[in-house]
C-alpha positions as semicolon CSV with decimal commas, in nm:
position;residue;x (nm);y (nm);z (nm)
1;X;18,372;14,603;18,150
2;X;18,249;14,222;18,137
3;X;18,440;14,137;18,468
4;X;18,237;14,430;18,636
5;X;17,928;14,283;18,532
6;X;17,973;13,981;18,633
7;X;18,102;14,050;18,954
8;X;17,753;14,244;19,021
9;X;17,605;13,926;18,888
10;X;17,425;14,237;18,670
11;X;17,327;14,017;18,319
12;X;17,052;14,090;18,117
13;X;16,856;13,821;17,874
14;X;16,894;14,010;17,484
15;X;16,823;13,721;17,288
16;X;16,929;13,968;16,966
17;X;17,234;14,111;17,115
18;X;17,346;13,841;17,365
19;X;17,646;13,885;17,639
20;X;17,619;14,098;17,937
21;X;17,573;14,481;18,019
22;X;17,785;14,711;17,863
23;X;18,034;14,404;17,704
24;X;18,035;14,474;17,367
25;X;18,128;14,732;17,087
26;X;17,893;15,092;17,068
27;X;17,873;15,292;16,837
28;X;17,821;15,695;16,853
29;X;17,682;15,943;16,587
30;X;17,554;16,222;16,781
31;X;17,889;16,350;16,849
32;X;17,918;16,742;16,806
33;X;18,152;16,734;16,553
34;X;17,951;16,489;16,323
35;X;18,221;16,213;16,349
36;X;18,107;15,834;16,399
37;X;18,252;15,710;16,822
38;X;18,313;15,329;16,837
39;X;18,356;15,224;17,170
40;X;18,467;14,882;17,301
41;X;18,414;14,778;17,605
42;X;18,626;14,497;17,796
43;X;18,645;14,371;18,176
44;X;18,956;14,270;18,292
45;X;19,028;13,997;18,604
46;X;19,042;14,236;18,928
47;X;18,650;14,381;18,761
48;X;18,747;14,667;18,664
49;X;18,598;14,783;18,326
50;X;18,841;14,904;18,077
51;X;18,704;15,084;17,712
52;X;18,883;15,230;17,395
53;X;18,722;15,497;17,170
54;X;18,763;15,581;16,825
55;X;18,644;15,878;16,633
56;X;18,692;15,920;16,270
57;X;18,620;16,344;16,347
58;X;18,750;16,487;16,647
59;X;18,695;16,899;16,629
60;X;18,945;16,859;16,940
61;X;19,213;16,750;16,683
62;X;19,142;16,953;16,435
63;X;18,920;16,702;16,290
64;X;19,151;16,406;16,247
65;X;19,104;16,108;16,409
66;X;19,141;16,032;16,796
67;X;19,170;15,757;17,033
68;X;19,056;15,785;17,387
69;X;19,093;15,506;17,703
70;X;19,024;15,492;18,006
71;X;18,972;15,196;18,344
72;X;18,635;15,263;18,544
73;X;18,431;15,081;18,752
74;X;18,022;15,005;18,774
75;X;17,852;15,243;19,033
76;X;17,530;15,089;19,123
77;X;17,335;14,894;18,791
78;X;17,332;15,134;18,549
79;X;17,622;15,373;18,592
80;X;17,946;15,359;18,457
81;X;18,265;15,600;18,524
82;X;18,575;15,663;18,401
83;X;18,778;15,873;18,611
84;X;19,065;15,991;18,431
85;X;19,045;15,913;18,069
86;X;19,373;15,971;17,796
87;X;19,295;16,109;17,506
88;X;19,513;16,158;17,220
89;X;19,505;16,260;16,825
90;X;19,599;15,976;16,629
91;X;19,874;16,172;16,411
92;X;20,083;16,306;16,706
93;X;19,958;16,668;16,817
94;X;19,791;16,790;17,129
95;X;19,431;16,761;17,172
96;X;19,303;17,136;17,225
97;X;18,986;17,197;17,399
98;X;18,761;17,469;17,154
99;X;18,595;17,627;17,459
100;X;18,609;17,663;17,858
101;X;18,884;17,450;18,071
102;X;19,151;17,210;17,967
103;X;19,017;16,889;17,772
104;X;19,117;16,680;18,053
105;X;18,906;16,844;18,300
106;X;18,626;16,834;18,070
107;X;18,665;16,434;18,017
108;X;18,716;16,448;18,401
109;X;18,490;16,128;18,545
110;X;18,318;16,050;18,212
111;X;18,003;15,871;18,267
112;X;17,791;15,653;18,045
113;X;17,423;15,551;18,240
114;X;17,241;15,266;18,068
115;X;16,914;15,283;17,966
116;X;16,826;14,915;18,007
117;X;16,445;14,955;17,792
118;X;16,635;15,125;17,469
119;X;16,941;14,910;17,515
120;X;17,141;15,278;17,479
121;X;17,417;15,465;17,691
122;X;17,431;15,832;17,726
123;X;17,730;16,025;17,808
124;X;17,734;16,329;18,039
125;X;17,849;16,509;17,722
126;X;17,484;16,485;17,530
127;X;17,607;16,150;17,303
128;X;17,323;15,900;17,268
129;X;17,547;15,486;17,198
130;X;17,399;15,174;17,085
131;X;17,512;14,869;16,998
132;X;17,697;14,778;16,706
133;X;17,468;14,631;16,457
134;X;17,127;14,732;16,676
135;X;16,874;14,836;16,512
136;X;16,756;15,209;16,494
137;X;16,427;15,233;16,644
138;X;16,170;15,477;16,590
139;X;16,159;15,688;16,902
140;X;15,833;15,690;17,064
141;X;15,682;16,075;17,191
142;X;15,918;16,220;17,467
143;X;15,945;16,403;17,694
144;X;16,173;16,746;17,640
145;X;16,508;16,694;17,622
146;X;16,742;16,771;17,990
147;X;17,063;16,855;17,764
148;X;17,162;16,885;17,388
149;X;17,503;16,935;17,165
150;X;17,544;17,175;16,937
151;X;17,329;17,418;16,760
152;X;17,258;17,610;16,530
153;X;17,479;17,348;16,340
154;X;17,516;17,003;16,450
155;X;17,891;16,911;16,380
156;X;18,235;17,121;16,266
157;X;18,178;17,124;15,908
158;X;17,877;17,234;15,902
159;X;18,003;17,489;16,141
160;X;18,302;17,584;15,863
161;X;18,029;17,593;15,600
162;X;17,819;17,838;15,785
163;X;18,151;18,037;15,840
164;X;18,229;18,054;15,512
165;X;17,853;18,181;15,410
166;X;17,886;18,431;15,700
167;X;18,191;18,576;15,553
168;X;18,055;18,595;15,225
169;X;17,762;18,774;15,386
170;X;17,487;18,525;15,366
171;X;17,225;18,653;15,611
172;X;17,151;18,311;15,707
173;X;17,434;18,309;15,864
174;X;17,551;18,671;15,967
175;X;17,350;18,639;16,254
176;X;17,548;18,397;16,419
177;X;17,835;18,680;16,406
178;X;17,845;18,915;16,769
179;X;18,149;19,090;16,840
180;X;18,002;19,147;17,181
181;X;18,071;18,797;17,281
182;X;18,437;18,819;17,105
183;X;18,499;19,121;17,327
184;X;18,344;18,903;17,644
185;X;18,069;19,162;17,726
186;X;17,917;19,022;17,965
187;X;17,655;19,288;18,053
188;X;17,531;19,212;17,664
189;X;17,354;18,896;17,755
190;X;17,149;19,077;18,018
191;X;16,891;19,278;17,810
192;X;16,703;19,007;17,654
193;X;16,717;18,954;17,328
194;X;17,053;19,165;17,302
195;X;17,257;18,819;17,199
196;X;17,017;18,696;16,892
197;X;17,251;18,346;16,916
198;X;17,086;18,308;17,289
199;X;16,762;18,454;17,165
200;X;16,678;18,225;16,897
201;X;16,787;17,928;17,089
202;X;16,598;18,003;17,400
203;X;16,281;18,063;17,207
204;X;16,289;17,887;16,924
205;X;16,468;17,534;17,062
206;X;16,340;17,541;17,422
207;X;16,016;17,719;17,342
208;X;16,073;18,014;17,621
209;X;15,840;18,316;17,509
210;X;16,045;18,504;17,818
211;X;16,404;18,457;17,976
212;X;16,624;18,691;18,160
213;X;17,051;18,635;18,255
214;X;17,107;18,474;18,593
215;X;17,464;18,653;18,657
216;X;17,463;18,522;18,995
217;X;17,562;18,142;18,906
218;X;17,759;17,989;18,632
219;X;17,997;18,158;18,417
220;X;18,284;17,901;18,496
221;X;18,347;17,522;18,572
222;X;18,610;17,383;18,778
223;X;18,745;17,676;18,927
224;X;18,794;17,824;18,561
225;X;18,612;18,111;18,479
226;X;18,520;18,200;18,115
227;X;18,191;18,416;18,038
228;X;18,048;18,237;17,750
229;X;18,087;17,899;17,919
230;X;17,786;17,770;18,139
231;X;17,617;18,115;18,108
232;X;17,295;18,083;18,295
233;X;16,903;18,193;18,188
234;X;16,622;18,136;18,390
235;X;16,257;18,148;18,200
236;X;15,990;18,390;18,284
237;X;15,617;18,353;18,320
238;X;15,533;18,575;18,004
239;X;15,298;18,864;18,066
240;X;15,372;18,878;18,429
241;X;15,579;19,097;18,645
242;X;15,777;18,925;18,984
243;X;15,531;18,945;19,236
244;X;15,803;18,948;19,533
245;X;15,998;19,221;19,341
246;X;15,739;19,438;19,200
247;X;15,844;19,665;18,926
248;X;16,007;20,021;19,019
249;X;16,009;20,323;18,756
250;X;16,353;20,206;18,665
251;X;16,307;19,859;18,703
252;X;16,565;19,564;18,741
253;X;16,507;19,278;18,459
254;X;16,452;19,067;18,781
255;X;16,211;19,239;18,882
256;X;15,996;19,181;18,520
257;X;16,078;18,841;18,546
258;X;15,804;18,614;18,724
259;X;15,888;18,271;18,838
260;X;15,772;17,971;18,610
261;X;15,744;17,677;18,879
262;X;15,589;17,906;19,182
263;X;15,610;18,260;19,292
264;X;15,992;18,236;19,431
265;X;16,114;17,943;19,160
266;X;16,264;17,940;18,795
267;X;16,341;17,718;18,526
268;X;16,722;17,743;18,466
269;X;16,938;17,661;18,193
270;X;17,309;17,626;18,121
271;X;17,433;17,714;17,800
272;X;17,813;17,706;17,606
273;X;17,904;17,947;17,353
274;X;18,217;17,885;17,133
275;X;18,367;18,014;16,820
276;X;18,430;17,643;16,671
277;X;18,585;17,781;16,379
278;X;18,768;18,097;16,378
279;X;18,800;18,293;16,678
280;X;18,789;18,653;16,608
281;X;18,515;18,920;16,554
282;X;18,411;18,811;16,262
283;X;18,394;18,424;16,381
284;X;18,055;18,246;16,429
285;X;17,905;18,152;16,715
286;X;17,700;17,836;16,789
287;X;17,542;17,709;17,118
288;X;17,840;17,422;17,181
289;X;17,626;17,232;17,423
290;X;17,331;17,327;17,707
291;X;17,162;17,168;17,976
292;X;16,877;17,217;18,225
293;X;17,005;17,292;18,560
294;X;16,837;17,284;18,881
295;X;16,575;17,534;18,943
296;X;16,689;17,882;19,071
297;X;16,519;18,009;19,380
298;X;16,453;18,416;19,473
299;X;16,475;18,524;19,804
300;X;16,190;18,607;19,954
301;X;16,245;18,993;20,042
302;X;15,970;19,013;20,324
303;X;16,141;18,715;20,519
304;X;16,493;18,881;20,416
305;X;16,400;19,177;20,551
306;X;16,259;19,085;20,932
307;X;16,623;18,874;20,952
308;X;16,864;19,151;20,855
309;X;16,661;19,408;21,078
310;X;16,648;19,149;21,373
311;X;17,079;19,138;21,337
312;X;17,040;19,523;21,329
313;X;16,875;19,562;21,579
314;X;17,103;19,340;21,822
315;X;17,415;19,578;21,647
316;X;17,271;19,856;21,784
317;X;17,145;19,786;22,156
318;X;17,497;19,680;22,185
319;X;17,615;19,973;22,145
320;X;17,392;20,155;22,330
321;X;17,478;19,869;22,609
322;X;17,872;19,993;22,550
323;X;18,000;19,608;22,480
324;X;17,945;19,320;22,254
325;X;17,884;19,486;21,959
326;X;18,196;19,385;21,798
327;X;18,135;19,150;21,512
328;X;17,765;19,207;21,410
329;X;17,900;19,366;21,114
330;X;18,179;19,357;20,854
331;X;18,363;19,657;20,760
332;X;18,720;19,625;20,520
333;X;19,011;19,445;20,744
334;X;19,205;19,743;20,804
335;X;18,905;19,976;20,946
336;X;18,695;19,929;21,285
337;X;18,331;20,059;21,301
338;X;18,345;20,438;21,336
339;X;18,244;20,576;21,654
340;X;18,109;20,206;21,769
341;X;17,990;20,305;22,124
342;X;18,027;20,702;22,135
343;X;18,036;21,043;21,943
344;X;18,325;21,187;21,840
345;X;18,274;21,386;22,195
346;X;18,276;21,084;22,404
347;X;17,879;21,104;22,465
348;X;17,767;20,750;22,497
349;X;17,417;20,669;22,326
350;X;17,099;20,629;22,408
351;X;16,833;20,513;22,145
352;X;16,850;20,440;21,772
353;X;16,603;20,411;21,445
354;X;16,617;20,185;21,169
355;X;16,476;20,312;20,810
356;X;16,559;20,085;20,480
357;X;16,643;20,315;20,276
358;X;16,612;20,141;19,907
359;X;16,409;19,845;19,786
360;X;16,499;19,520;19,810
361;X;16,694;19,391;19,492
362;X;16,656;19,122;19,336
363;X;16,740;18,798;19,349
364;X;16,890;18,804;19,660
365;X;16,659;19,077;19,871
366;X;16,978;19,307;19,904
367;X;16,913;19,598;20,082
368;X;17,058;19,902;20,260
369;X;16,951;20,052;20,571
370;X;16,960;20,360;20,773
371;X;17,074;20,332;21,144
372;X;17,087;20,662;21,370
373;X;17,220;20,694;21,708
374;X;17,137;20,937;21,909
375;X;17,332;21,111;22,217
376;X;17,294;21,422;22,434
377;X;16,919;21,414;22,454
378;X;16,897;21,350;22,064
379;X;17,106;21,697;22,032
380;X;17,405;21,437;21,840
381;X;17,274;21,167;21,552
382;X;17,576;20,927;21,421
383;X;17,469;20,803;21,091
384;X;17,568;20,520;20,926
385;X;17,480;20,333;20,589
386;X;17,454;19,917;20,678
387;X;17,409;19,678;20,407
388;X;17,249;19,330;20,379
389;X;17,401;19,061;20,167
390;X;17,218;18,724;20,159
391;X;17,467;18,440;20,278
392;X;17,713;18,719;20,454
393;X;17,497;18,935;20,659
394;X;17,561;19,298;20,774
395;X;17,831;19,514;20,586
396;X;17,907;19,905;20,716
397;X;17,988;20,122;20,475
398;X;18,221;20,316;20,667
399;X;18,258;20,621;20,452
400;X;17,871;20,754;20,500
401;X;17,949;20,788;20,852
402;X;17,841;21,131;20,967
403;X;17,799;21,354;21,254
404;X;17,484;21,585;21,269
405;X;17,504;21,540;20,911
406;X;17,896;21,616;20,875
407;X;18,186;21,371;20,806
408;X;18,380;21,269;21,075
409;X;18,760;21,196;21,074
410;X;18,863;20,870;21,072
411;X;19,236;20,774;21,153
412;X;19,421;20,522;20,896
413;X;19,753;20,329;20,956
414;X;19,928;20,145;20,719
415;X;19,940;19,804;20,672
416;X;20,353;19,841;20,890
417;X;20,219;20,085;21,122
418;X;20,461;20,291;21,032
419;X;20,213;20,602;20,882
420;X;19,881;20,729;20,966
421;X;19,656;20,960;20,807
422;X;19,306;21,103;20,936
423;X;19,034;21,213;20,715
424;X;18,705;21,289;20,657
425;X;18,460;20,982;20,656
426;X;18,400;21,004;20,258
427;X;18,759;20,901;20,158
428;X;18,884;20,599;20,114
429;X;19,269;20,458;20,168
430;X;19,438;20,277;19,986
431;X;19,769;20,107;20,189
432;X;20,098;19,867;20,087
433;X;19,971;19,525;20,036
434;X;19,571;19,553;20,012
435;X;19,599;19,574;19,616
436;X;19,676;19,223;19,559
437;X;19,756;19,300;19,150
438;X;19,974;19,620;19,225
439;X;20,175;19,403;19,528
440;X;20,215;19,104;19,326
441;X;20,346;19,294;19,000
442;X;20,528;19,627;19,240
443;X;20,623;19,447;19,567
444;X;20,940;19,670;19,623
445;X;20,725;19,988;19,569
446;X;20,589;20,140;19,954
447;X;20,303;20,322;19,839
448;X;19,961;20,461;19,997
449;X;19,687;20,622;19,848
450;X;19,385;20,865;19,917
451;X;19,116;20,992;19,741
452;X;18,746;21,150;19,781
453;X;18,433;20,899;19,723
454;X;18,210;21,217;19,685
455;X;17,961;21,226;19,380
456;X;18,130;21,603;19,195
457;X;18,456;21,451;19,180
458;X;18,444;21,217;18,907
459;X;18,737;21,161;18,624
460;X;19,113;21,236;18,703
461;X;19,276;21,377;18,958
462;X;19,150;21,399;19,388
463;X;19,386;21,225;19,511
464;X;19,631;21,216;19,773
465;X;19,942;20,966;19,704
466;X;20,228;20,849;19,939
467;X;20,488;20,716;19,764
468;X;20,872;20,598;19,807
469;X;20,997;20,831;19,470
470;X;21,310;20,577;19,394
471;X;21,143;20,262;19,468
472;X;20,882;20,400;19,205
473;X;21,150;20,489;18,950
474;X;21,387;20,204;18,995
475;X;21,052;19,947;18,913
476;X;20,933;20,194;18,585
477;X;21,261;20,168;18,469
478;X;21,269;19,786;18,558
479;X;20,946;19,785;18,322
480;X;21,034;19,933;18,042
481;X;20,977;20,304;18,145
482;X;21,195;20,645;18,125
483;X;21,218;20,715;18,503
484;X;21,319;21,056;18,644
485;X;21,575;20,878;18,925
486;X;21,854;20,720;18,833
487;X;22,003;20,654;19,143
488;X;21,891;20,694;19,537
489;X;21,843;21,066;19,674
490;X;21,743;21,287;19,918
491;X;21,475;21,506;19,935
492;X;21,657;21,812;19,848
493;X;21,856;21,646;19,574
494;X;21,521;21,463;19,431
495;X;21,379;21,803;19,384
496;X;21,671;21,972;19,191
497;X;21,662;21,656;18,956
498;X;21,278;21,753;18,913
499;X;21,324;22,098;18,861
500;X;21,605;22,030;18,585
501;X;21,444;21,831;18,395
502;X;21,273;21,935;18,103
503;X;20,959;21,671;18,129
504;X;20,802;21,859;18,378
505;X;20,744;22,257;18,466
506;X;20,776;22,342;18,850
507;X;20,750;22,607;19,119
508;X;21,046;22,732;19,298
509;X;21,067;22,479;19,595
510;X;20,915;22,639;19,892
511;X;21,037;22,481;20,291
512;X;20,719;22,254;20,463
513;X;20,669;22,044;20,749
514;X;20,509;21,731;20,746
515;X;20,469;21,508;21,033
516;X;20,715;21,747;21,235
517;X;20,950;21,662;21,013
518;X;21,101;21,906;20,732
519;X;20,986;21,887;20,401
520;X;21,036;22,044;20,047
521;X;20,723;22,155;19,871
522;X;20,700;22,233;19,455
523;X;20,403;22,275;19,224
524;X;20,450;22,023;18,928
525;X;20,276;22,011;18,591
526;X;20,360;21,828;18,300
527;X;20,556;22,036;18,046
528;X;20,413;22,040;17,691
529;X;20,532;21,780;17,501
530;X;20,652;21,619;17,850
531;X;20,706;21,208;17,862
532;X;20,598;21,030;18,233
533;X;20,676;20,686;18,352
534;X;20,361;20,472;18,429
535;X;20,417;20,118;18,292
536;X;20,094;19,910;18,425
537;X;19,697;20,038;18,446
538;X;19,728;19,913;18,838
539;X;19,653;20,100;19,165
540;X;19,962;20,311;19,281
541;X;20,057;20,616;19,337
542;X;20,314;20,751;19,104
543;X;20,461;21,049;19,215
544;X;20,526;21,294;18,959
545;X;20,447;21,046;18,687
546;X;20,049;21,063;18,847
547;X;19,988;21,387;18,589
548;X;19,969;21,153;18,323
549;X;19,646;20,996;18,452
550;X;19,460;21,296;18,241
551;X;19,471;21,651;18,120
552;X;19,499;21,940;18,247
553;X;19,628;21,770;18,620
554;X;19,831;21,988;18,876
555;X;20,022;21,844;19,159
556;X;20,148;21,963;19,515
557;X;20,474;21,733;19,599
558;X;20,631;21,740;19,930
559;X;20,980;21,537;19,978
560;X;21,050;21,407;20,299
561;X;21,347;21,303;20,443
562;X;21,229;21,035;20,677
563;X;21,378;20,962;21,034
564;X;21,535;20,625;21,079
565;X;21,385;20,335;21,136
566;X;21,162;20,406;20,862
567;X;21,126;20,154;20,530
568;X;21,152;20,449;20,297
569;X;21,426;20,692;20,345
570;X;21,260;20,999;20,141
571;X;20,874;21,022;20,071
572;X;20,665;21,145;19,848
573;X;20,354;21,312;19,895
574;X;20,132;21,477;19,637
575;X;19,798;21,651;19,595
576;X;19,691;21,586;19,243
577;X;19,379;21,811;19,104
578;X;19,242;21,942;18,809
579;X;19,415;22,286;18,783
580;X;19,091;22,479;18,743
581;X;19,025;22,339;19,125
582;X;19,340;22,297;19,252
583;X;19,364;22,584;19,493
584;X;19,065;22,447;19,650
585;X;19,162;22,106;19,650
586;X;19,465;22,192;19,841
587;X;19,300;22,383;20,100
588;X;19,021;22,139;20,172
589;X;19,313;21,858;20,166
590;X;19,536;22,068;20,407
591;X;19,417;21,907;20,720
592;X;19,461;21,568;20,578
593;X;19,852;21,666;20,538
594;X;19,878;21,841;20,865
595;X;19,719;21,492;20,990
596;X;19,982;21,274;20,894
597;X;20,232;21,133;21,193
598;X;20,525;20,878;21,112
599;X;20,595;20,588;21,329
600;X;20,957;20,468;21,353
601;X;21,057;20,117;21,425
């Protein structure tokens, strides 16, 4: 560290401490964990600065002793870091970090800046270092602190003290105790005051009479993301409601949140929670360290608004023009914008309206709108829901698409092109290879899926499933799982193995067509006392196995024997419904089956 400085020429005249910057030994005892840091700091010929660190209490060790060194260089006068420090517990074992990413990232670029008047250095990690054998000054009037350690304790034994109070039900203590951060709740921390470990703190340490959770930043560092580390808060004015956002009858915490600094900016804060000593429901928690970050901006709806409706607008007279609307908005990868230049007739259009249809939300003045397009003298309105996301722009919701107020079919091929499917504008598809977690953990499995996004159809059941029966079977068994298959099949021999076994209760099979191709079609339920295979809560469909996704489920299953040049050799399709609705679940799903056309290679 010497060699730096005096390659910078950077020396300072301390008549009492002598030598130049940084050159020396420091000493540390506002570490977290209550330990004393010595810190010696050498240069070394090529000016490079190289230091070693001892701490008598490292919580990362479970509070043995540690060493830590590290080669850095000076940046600028006052600035010193070390890029990639090694540290290591002094009796053998592996350093773990008690909270968000690996210790090494943490100790990533560790920085000391000098503050030349009070001969100190200050870590980015909160530690305050003089110089060995400096004196301790009384500190003059301040002003607030940018970043702290630990709190409500200041090291790891007190923390272990408090635990052990906690658990012997001291109330002093019990407080610190919230299984809602054990079980990561996130949505806890946005009613204020629902975490009473953030409460206190932000009130009682940083003196905030109001605060509400910013969800939109933090929660994360380095690519890592962990929900009690660098959870944001940003302070209200107290009294006052947002005036950008003003309050609705159900109103967003936003929205009772004004701005400290000016009507569109907040006061932000960072904060770290961590079980230090036990980790489990019953563990404490403590504020592990916190830091003021820069100030959080609103969007300003009124400004929000005239941009997104200007884009609008430019969607829409292009497709009244008939060209160069393509692009103004983004739908999902595997859909186009319904009915982008013309009605389902063919009629082109000829004038549209704009209506926003709720407020603008806060923070980021998200807001849906209303566009209409009319045709045939205004005798035809398309109607379509368009969203506006600050930072991405226009998003169509392409399932409220409608037609003089009806649905409209909208044709769906699969990711191979080898099936498509119409249906009505309120479902949504599901084909092999969009569900990133069900391809990664079922690649072999060809599977589709269908189902109703209409309000009266919530819990089990509504869905349509295409599925490749052995390829299903051959991965549940594969996981653990009592499959129905034991061995590839046809469509006619599939269903004899389904009606024989005793899992399952089943119509006699009835002859179908499905794609003009021949089919087999049985009703299915699950037998009293009946076992199913569905290893993994992912997205898939599974066949026969899907009336174990809930009571009281009914299925129609059609086998088909597929031509060649296909990926799957025999398919299976079923209608899955509650059986009090199942009758009319098939019939309004019948057109949906009669839709479907395979594509050989």
């Amino acid at each position: 560290m010497v060699a730096a400085a005096v390659a910078l020429n950077f020396y300072v005249n301390r008549p009492s401490i002598g030598g130049p910057v940084f050159q020396g030994t420091w000493v540390s005892t506002t570490d977290a964990d209550g330990g004393t840091q010595t810190m010696t700091v050498r240069g070394s010929a090529d000016g490079a600065v190289e230091i070693v660190v001892s701490d008598d209490v490292a919580s990362v060790c479970s509070g043995g002793p540690s060493t830590m060194t590290g080669t850095g260089r000076l940046e600028g006068s006052t600035v010193l870091v070390i890029p990639s420090p090694t540290f290591t517990c002094d009796d053998g074992s592996e350093p773990e970090a008690l909270s968000g990413p690996p210790l090494q990232e943490q100790l990533r670029n560790l920085t000391f800046v000098l503050d030349p008047e009070a001969e100190t250095l200050t870590d980015n990690f909160g530690s305050v270092w003089r110089r060995e054998g400096a004196p301790v000054l009384s500190p003059e009037p301040a002003t607030p602190a940018l970043s702290g350690g630990m709190w409500p304790q200041t090291d790891l034994a007190e923390v272990q003290e408090a635990q052990r109070l906690a658990d012997a039900g001291d109330p002093a203590y019990t407080w610190q105790v919230d299984p809602q951060l054990f079980t990561d709740d996130t949505w806890a921390s946005e009613e204020p005051g629902q975490i009473e470990l953030v409460d206190r703190f932000l009130r009682d340490v940083l003196g905030w009479e109001a605060y509400v959770l910013n969800p939109y930043e933090g929660m994360g560092r380095n690519g890592v993301y962990d929900v009690n580390y660098d959870q944001r808060y940003l302070r209200c004015a107290p009294g006052r409601t947002n005036p950008l956002y003003p309050p609705q009858p159900e109103p967003d915490w936003g929205e009772l949140c004004a701005p400290t600094l000016d009507d569109r900016t907040y006061e932000s804060v960072s904060l770290d929670l961590a079980q230090l000593d036990r980790q489990d429901r019953d563990g404490i928690w403590v504020v592990n360290q916190w830091r003021l970050t820069a100030p959080f901006a609103q969007a300003d709806p009124v400004a929000v608004e005239a941009q997104a409706t200007e884009r609008l607008e430019e969607f829409l007279a292009a497709r009244i023009a008939g060209s160069g609307a393509e692009g103004h908005v983004q739908v999902y990868d595997d859909v186009d914008v319904p009915l982008l230049y013309a009605t389902t007739s063919g009629a082109p259009y000829e004038r549209y309206e704009i209506e926003r249809v709720d407020r603008p939300r806060w923070p980021g003045a998200f807001m849906i709108f209303s566009a209409r397009l009319f045709a045939d003298g205004d005798a035809t309105v398309v109607e379509q829901e368009i969203r506006w996301l600050q930072g991405e722009g226009l998003w169509m919701d392409f399932n409220t698409t409608t037609e003089n107020g009806q649905p409209v079919d909208l044709s769906h091929t699969s990711s191979d092109g080898e099936v498509t499917v119409s249906a009505p504008s309120t479902w949504d598809v599901l084909w092999p290879g969009e569900d990133g977690v069900a391809h990664e953990i079922a690649p072999d499995v060809w599977f589709g899926i269908l189902w109703a996004d209409v309000p009266d159809r919530d819990g089990d059941g509504y869905t349509i499933g295409l599925v490749d029966p052995v390829a299903y079977d051959a991965w549940c068994a594969a996981n653990g799982g009592a499959p129905l298959l034991s061995a590839p099949a046809g469509a006619a021999a599939i269903a004899q193995e389904l009606i024989a076994d005793p899992n399952f209760e089943t119509t006699a099979p009835v002859a179908a067509r499905v794609g003009g191709v021949e089919a087999v079609s049985i009703d299915v339920t699950l037998a009293p006392g009946g076992t199913h295979c569905v290893p993994g809560m992912i997205a898939i469909s599974r066949w026969v196995h899907a009336l174990a996704t809930g009571p009281g489920l009914r299925l129609r299953l059609y086998l088909v024997d597929l031509p060649e040049g296909m990926s799957v050799q025999t398919l299976a399709i079923t209608v899955v419904a509650p059986e009090e609705r199942f009758e009319e679940f098939i019939e309004e799903t019948a057109p949906i089956i009669e839709s479907i056309e395979f594509h050989p290679r």
